[in-house]
Kinemage of the C-alpha trace (Angstrom):
@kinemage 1
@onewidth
@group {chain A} dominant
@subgroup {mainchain}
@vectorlist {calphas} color= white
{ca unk a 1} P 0.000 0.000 0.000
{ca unk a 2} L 2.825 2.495 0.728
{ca unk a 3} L 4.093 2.393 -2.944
{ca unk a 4} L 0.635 2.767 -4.392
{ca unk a 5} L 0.354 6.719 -4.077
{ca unk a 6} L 3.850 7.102 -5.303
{ca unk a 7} L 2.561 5.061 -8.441
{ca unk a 8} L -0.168 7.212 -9.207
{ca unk a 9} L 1.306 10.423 -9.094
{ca unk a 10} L 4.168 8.891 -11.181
{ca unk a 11} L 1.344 8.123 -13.482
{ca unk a 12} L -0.397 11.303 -13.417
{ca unk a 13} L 3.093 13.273 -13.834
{ca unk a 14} L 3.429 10.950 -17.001
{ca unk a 15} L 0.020 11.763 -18.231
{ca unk a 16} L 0.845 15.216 -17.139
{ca unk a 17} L 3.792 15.196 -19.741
{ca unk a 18} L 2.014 13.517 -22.590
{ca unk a 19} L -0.913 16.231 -22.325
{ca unk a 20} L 2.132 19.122 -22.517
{ca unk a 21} L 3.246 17.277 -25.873
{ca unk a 22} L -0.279 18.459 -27.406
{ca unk a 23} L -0.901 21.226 -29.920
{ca unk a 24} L -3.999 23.523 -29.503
{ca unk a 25} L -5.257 23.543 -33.445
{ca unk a 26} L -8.833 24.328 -32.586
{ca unk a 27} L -8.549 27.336 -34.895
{ca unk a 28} L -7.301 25.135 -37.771
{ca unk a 29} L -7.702 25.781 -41.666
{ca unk a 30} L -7.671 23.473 -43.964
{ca unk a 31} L -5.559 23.720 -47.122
{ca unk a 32} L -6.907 21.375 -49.568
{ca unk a 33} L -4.742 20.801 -53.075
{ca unk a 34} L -5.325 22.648 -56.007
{ca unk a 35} L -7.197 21.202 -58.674
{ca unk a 36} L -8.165 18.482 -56.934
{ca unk a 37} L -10.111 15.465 -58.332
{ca unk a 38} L -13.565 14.338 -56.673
{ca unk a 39} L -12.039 11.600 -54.659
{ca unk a 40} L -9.464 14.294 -53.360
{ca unk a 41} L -12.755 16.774 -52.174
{ca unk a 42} L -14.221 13.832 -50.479
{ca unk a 43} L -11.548 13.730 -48.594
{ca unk a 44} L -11.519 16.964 -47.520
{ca unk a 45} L -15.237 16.780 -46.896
{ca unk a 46} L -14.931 14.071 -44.752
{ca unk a 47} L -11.929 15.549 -42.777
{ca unk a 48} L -14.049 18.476 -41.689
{ca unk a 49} L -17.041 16.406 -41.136
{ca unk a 50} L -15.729 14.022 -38.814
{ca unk a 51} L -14.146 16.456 -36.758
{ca unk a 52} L -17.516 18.804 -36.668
{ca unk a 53} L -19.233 16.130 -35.724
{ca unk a 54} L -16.725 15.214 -32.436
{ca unk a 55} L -15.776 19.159 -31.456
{ca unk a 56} L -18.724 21.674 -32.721
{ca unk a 57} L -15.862 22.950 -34.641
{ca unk a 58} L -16.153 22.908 -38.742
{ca unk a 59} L -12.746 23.934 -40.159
{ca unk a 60} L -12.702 26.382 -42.922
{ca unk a 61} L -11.882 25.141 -46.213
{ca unk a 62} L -8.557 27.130 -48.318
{ca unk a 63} L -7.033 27.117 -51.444
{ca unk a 64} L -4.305 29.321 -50.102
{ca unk a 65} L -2.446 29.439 -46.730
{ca unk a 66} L -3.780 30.742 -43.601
{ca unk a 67} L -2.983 33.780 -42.053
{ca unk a 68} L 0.056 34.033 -39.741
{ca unk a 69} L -0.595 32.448 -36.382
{ca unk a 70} L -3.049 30.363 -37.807
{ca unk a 71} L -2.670 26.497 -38.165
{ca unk a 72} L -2.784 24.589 -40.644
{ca unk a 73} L -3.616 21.020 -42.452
{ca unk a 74} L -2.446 21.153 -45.885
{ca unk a 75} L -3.351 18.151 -47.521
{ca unk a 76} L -0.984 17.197 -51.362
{ca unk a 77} L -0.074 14.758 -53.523
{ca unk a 78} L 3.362 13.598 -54.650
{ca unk a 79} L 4.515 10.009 -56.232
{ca unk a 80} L 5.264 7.255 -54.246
{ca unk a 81} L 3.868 3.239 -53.381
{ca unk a 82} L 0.106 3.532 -54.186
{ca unk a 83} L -1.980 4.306 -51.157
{ca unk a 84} L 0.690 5.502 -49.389
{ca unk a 85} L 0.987 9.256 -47.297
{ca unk a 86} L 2.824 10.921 -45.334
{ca unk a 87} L 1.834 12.858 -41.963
{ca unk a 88} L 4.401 15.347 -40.092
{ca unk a 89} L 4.428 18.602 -38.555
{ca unk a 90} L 6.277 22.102 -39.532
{ca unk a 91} L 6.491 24.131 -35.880
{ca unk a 92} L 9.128 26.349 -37.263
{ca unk a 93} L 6.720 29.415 -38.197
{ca unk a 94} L 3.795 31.554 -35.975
{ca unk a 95} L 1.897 28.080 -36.240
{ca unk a 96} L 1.631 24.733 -36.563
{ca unk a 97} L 1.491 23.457 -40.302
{ca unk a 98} L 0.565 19.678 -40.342
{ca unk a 99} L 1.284 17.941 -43.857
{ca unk a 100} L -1.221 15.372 -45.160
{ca unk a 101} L 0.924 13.879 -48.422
{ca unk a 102} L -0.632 10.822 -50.287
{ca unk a 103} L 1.075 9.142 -52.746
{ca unk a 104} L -2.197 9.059 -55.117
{ca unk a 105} L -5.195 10.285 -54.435
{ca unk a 106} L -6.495 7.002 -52.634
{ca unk a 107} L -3.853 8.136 -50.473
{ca unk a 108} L -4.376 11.331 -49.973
{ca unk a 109} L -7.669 9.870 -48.631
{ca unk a 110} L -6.115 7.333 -46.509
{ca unk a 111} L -3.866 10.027 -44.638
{ca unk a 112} L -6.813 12.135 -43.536
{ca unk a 113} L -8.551 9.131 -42.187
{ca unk a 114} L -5.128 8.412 -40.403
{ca unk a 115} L -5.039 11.820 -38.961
{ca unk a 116} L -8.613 11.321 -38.242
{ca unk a 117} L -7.240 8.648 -35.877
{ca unk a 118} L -4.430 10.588 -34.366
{ca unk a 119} L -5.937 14.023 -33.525
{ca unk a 120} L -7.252 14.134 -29.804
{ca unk a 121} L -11.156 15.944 -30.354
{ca unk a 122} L -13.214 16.724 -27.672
{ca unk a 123} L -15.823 19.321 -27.361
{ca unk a 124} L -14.567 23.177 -28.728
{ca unk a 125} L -11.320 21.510 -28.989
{ca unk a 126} L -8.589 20.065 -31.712
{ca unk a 127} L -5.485 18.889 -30.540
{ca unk a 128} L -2.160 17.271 -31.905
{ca unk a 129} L 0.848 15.211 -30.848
{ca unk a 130} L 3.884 17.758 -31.631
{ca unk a 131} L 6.013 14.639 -32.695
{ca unk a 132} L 3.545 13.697 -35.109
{ca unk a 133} L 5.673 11.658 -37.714
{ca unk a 134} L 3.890 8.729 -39.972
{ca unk a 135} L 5.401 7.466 -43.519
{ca unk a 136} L 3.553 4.539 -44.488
{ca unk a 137} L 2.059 2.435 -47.326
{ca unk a 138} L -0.039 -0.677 -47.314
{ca unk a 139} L 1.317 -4.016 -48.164
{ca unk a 140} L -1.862 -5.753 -49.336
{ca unk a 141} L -3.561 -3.992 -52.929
{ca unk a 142} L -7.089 -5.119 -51.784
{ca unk a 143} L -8.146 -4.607 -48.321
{ca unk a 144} L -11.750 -5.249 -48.380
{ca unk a 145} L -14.825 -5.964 -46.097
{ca unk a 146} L -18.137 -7.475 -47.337
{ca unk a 147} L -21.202 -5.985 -46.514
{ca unk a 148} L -24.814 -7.154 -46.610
{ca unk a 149} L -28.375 -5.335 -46.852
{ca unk a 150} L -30.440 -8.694 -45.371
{ca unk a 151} L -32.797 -10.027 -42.972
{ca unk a 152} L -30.082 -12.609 -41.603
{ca unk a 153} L -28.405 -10.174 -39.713
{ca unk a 154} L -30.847 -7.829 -37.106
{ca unk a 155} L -28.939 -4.866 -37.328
{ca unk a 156} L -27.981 -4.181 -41.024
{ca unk a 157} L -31.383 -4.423 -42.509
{ca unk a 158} L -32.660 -1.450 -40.484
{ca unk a 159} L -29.838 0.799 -41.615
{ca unk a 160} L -30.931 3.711 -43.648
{ca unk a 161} L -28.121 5.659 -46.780
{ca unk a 162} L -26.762 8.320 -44.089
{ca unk a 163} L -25.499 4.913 -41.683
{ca unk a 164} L -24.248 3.038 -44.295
{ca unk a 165} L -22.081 6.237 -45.892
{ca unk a 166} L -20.754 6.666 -41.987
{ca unk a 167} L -19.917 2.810 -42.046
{ca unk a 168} L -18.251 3.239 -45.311
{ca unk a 169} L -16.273 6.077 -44.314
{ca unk a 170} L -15.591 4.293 -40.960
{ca unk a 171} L -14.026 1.566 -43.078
{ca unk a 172} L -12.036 3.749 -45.403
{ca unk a 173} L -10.320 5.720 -42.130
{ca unk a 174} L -9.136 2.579 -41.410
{ca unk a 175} L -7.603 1.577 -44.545
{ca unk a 176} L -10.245 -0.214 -46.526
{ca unk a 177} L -10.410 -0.138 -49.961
{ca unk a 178} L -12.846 -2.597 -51.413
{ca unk a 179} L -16.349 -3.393 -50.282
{ca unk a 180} L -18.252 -6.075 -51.638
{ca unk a 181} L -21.965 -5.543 -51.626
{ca unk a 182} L -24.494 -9.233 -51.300
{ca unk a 183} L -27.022 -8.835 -53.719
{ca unk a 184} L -30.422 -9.862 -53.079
{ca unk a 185} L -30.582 -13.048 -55.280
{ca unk a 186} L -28.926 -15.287 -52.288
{ca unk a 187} L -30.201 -17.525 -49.533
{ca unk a 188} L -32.122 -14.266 -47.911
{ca unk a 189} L -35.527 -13.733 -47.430
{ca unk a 190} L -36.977 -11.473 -50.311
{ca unk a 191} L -37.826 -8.481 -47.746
{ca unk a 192} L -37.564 -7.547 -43.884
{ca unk a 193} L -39.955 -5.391 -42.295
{ca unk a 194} L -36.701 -3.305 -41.186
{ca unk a 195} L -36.313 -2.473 -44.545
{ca unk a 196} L -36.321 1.861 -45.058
{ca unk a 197} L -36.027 1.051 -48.842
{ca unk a 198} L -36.666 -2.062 -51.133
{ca unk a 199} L -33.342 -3.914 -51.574
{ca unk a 200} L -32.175 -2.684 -55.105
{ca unk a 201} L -32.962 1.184 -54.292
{ca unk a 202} L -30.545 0.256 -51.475
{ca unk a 203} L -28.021 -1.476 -53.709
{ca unk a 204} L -27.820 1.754 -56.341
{ca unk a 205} L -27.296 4.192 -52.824
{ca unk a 206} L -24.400 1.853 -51.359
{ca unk a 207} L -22.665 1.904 -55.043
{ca unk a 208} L -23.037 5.457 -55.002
{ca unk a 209} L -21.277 5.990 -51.858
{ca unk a 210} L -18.500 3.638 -52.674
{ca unk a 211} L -18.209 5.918 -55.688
């Protein structure tokens, strides 16, 4: 018992520490790349989403740098392994500059679901680790998830388009890149009453949002 206070404020001097290793980018703008392709604006789309949706904060959307003492997330392209990025952090000016660089524009979209992942967001707040360093690129070319609009399974037949495009984009900020949709020719009962929309109409949305 007489080593057990020492161990917590050992742990809370740690946590302590880590918390002074985070950067304050609440007032964030986001860069996105010039001419960018629609795969590239979803991206960018669902950067600011996700994080409006976890802070009340929606980060305005550039085409040009922010003002001094503002930070940034510039998001670019530049060759490389397909579906590969780069994350990393420029404290050397007024504010902090954090670099989203995929390798194509699959991974442009893959680093902003990794950053999705790393940035700490809480209510009115967006913060960073300042050693924020990731160079990656995925080893397998299809990384893919089936998914399946049907009676057999009591949750996924009462999903309507808006929870199936946050399940898709759940998947992709993971590293998905393939989905393969059951159509309704298999073992399945023919409807559910859980059903918003007939099977097919359903089919044609979930395309769409893979799109």
């Amino acid at each position: 018992m007489k080593y057990f206070i020492p161990i917590l404020l050992y742990c809370a001097s740690l946590a302590f520490a880590a918390e002074g290793q985070l950067l304050d980018i609440s007032k964030v703008v986001v860069v996105a790349p010039a001419n960018s392709n629609r795969q590239e604006q979803k991206a960018v789309q669902m950067l600011v989403d996700e994080i409006a949706v976890r802070t009340q904060i929606r980060p305005l959307i550039s085409q040009n740098a922010a003002a001094d003492g503002i930070p940034m997330i510039v998001l670019a392209r530049q060759t490389g392994p397909a579906e590969g990025y780069h994350i990393s952090l420029e404290s050397s000016g007024s504010a902090a500059k954090i670099l989203v660089t995929g390798n194509d524009s699959r991974g442009l979209l893959f680093g902003v679901g990794r950053l999705l992942r790393t940035l700490r967001l809480s209510r009115q707040k967006i913060e960073l680790a300042s050693d924020i360093k990731i160079d990656t690129a995925p080893k397998a070319s299809l990384r893919g998830h089936q998914l399946g609009y049907r009676p057999k399974t009591n949750s996924y037949d009462g999903w309507t388009v808006a929870m199936w495009e946050q399940y898709i984009r759940d998947l992709t900020v993971f590293g998905i890149n393939a989905i393969e949709l059951i159509p309704p020719r298999s073992d399945d009962l023919a409807t559910s009453p859980h059903f918003p929309i007939p099977q097919m109409q359903m089919m044609s949305e979930m395309s769409r949002l893979a799109e």
